[in-house]
C-alpha positions as CSV (number, residue, x, y, z in Angstrom):
1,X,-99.4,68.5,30.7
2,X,-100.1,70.0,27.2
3,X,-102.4,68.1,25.0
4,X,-103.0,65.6,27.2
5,X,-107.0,64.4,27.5
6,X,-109.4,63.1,29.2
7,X,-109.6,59.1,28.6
8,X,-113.7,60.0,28.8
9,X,-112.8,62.3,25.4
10,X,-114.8,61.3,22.5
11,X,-113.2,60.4,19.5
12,X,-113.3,59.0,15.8
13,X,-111.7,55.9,15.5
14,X,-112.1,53.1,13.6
15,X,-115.2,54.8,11.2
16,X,-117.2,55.2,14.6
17,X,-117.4,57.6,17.8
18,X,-116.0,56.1,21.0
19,X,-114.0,57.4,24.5
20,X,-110.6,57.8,23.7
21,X,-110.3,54.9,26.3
22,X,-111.3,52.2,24.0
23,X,-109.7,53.8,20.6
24,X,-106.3,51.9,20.3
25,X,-103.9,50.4,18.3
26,X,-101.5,47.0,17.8
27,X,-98.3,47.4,19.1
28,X,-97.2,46.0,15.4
29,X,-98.9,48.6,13.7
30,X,-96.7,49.7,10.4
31,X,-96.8,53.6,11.5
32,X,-95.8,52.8,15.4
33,X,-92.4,51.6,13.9
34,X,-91.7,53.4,10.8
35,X,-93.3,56.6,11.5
36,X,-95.7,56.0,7.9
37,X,-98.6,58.1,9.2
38,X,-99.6,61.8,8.2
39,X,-101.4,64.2,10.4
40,X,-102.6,67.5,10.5
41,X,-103.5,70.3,13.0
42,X,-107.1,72.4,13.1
43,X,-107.7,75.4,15.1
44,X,-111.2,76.2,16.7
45,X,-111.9,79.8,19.0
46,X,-114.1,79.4,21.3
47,X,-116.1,83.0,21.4
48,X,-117.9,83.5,25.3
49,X,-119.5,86.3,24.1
50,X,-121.5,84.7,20.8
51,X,-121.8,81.6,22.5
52,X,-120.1,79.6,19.6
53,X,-116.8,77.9,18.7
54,X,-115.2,78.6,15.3
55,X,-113.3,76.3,13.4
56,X,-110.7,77.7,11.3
57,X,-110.3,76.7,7.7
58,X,-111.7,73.3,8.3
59,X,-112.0,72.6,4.4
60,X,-108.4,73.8,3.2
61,X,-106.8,71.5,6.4
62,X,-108.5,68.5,5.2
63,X,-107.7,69.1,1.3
64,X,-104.2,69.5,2.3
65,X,-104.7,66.8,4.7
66,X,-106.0,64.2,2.3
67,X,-103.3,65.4,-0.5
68,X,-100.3,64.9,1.7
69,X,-101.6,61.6,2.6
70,X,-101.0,60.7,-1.0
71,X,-96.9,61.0,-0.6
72,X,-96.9,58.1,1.1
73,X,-100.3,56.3,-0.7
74,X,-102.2,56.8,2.4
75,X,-106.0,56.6,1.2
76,X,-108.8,58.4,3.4
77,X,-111.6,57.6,2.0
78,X,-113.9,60.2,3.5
79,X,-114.9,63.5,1.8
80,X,-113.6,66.8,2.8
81,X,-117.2,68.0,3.5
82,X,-117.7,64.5,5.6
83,X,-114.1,65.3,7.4
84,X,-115.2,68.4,8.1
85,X,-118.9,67.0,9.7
86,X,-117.2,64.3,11.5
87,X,-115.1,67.4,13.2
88,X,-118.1,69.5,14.0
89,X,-119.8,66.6,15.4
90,X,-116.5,66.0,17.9
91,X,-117.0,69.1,19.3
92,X,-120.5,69.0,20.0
93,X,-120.6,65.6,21.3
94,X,-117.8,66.6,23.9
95,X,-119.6,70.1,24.1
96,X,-116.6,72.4,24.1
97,X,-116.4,75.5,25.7
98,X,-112.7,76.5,25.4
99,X,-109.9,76.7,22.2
100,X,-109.9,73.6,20.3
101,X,-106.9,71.9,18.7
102,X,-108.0,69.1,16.5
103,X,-105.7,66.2,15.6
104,X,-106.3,64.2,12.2
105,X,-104.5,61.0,12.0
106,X,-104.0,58.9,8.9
107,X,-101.5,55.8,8.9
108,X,-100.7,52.6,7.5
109,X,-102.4,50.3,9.9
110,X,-100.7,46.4,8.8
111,X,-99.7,44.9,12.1
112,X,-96.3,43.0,11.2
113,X,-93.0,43.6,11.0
114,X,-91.6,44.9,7.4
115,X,-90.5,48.8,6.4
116,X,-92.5,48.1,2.9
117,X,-96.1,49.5,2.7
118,X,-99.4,47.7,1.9
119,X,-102.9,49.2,1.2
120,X,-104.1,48.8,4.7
121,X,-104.9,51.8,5.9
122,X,-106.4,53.8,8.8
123,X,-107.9,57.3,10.0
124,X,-108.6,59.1,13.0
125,X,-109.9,62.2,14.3
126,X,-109.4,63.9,18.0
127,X,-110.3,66.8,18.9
128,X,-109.3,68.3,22.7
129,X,-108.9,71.7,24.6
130,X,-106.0,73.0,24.0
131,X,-104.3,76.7,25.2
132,X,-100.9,78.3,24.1
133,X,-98.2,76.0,22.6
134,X,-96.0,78.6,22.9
135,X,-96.2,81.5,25.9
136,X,-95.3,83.9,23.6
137,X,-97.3,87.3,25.0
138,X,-93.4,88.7,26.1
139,X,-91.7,87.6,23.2
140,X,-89.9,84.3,22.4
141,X,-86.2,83.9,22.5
142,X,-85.3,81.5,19.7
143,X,-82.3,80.0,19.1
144,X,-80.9,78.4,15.1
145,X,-80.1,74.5,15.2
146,X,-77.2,72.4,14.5
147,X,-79.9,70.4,13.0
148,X,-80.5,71.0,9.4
149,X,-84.3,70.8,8.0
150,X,-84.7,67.6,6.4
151,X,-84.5,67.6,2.2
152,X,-87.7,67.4,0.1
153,X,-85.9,64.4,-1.6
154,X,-85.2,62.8,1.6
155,X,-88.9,63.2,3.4
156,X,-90.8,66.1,2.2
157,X,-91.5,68.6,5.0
158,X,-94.4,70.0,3.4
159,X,-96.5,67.6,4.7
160,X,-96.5,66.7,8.3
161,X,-95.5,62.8,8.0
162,X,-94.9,61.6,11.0
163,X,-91.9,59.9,10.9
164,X,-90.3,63.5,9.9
165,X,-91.4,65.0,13.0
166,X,-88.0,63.4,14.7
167,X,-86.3,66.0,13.0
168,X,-88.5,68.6,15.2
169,X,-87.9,66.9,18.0
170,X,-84.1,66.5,18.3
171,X,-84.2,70.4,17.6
172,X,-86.9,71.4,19.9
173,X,-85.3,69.4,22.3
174,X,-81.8,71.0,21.6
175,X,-83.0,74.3,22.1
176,X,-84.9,73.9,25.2
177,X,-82.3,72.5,26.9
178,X,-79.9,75.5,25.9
179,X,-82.4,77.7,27.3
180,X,-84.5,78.7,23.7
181,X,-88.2,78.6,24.0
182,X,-88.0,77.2,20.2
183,X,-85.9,76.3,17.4
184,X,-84.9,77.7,14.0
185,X,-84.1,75.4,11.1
186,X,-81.6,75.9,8.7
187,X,-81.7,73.6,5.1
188,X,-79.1,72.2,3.3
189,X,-78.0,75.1,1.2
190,X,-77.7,77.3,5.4
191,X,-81.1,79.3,4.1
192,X,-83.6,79.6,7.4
193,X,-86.3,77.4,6.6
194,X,-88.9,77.6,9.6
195,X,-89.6,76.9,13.1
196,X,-88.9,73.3,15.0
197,X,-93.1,73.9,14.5
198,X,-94.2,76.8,12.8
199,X,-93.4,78.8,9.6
200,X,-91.2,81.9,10.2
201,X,-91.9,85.7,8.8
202,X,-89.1,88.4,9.0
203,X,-90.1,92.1,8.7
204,X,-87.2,94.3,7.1
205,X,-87.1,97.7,5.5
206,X,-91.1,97.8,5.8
207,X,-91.7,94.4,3.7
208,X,-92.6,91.4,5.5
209,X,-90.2,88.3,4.1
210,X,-90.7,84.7,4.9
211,X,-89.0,81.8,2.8
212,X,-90.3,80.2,-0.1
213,X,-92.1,76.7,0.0
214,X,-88.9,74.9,-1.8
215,X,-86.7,76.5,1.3
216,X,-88.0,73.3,2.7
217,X,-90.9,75.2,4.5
218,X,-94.3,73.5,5.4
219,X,-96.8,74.8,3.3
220,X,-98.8,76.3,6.2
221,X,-102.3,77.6,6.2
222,X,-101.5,80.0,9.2
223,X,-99.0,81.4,7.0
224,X,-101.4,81.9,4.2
225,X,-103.6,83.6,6.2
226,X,-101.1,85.8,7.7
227,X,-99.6,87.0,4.1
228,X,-103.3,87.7,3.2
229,X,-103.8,89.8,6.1
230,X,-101.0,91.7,6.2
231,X,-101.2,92.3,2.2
232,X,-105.2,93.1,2.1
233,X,-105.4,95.3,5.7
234,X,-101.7,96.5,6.2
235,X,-100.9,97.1,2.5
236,X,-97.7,95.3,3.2
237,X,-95.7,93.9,0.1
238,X,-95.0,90.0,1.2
239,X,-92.2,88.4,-0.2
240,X,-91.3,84.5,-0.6
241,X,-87.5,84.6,-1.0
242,X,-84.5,83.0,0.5
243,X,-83.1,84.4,4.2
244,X,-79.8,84.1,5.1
245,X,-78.9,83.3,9.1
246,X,-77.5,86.9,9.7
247,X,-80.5,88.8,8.6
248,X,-82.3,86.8,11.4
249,X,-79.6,89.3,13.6
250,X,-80.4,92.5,11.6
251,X,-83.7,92.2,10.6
252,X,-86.5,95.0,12.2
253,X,-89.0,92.3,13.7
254,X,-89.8,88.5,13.5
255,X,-92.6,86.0,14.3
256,X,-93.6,82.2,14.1
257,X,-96.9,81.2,12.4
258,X,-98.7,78.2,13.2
259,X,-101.9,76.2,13.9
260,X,-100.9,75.7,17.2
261,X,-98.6,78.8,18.3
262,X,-101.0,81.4,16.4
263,X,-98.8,84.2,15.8
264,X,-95.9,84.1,18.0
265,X,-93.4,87.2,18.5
266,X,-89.4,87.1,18.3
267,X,-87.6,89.0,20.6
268,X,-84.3,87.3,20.7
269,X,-82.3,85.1,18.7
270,X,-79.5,83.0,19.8
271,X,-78.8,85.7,22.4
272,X,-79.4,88.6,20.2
273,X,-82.0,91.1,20.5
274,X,-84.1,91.9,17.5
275,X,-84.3,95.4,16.6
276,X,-84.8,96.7,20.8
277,X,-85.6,93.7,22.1
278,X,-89.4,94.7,21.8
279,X,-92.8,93.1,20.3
280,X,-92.8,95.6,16.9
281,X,-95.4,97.7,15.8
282,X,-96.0,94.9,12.5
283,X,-96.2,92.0,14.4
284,X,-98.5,93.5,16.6
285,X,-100.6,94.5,13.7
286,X,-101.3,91.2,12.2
287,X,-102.0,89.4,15.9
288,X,-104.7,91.3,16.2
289,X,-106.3,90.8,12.7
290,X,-105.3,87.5,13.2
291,X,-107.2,87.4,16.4
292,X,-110.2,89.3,15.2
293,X,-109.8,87.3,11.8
294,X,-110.0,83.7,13.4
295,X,-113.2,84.6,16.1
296,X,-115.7,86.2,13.5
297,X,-114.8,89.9,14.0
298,X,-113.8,90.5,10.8
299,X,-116.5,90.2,8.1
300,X,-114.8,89.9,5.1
301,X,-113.1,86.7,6.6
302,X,-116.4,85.0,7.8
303,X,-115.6,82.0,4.7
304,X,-112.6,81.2,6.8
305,X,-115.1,79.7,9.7
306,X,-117.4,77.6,10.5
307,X,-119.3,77.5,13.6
308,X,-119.8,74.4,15.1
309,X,-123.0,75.3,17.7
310,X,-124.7,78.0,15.3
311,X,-125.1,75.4,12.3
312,X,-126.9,73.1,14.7
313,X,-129.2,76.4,15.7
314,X,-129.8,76.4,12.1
315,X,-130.5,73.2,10.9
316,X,-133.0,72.7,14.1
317,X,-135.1,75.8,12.7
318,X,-135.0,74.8,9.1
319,X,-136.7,71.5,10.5
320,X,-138.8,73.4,12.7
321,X,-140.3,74.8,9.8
322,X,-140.4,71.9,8.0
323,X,-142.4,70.4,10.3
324,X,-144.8,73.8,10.7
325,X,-145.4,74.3,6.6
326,X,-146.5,70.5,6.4
């Protein structure tokens, strides 16, 4: 089953390392009832041919991480550089030779019954193998839900709060059982907003288009990545602007961006092809620099990564020497 782990996986629970066995929680906890918990997703390539797993944009997750937290007064009192050690040290402790999906967990942690918050709060950290989320190498058909993206003034989908995740749920689950590999919102005012999962990218009349941030959009670091990409090695013009349903039907090529579905072609949408039916020439384009981006091909993107067996290598030698000049 996807995502599911080994009960012998090593984890960060309760400010200490442990098998995921023993890391658990009261069946009163505040966040198991009222969904008051805030998580975020990490990517990390494993590379056979360097030996060494890459972790992608460890510091700008965690910063977001620890500011979405704040919506709901969620404190994590570790650093971003600490977050980002306690991550490293994960994946070597569990010495990972495969992708990497890493699952940060903050919640409010009061074990009673009572919708109002308290400052009793929790983190965790858990990192696991993880493989496509979505089998996208032929083309996914989407299909738009009859369930609109929730309102910033009602839970703020810019941050991945956990109680706003039913929202994904009833339409992933909609679409899968009409026979859509995955869903597209719609907001209040019938704009597209994104993915059950993922941010969405339209390309149309040689511009690549993908909604605005207020469209009700997570704020997505995949997506950032991808509008860099496409703007510094493509010399595409990216524009953040509202997309109405029917240009979804019209529109020359489309994709889903994600931590966890990468960048994912769209072939089909509710039963209409898009453009020939075909993965386009764009989209193809930006999976590869996306690929070569997020594995340490691509120099000028090295700051994105950070390599979880070569900093060991490092700091071993620096104390090698140390040791030698004393």
């Amino acid at each position: 089953m996807k995502g599911t782990a080994d009960p012998n996986l090593i984890v960060f629970f309760s400010g200490k390392y442990m098998p995921l066995r023993d890391a658990q929680v009261n069946i009163l906890t505040h966040a198991l009832h009222y969904g008051t918990g805030v998580f975020e997703g990490v990517r990390a390539h494993w590379v056979p041919t360097e030996g060494e797993l890459f972790i992608l944009r460890a510091p700008e997750h965690y910063d977001r991480w620890k500011k979405n937290c704040g919506i709901l007064r969620i404190c994590v009192p570790a650093t971003v550089p600490e977050l980002c050690a306690i991550t490293v040290e994960l994946m070597r402790r569990n010495a990972f030779r495969t992708n990497v999906y890493v699952r940060p967990l903050a919640y409010k942690s009061a074990e009673r019954i009572g919708v109002s918050t308290d400052d009793q709060d929790a983190f965790a950290i858990v990192a696991l193998p993880f493989g496509e989320y979505l089998r996208s190498d032929k083309g996914l058909h989407a299909g738009v839900s009859s369930w609109r993206r929730i309102e910033d003034n009602a839970i703020p989908a810019r941050a991945k709060i956990c109680g706003a995740y039913v929202n994904s749920a009833l339409a992933s689950d909609d679409a899968r059982q009409a026979g859509f590999d995955e869903a597209i919102f719609l907001n209040e005012n019938g704009h597209v907003a994104e993915g059950a999962t993922c941010n969405i990218f339209m390309v149309r009349d040689g511009k690549l288009i993908t909604p605005s941030v207020t469209e009700n959009a997570l704020e997505g670091i995949t997506r950032n990545c991808i509008m860099e990409l496409a703007f510094r090695e493509m010399g595409l013009r990216v524009i953040e602007r509202p997309i109405d349903r029917s240009e979804l039907y019209v529109c020359d090529e489309l994709f889903f961006t994600g931590t966890a579905v990468g960048v994912a072609p769209i072939v089909r949408v509710d039963h209409r092809a898009v453009k020939d039916g075909t993965i386009g020439a764009v989209t193809q384009g930006i999976q590869k620099l996306y690929f070569d981006a997020t594995r340490g091909h691509l120099q000028s993107y090295s700051n994105w990564l950070t390599p979880v067996y070569q900093s060991r290598m490092k700091h071993e030698q620096e104390l090698v020497s140390t040791v030698e000049s004393m």
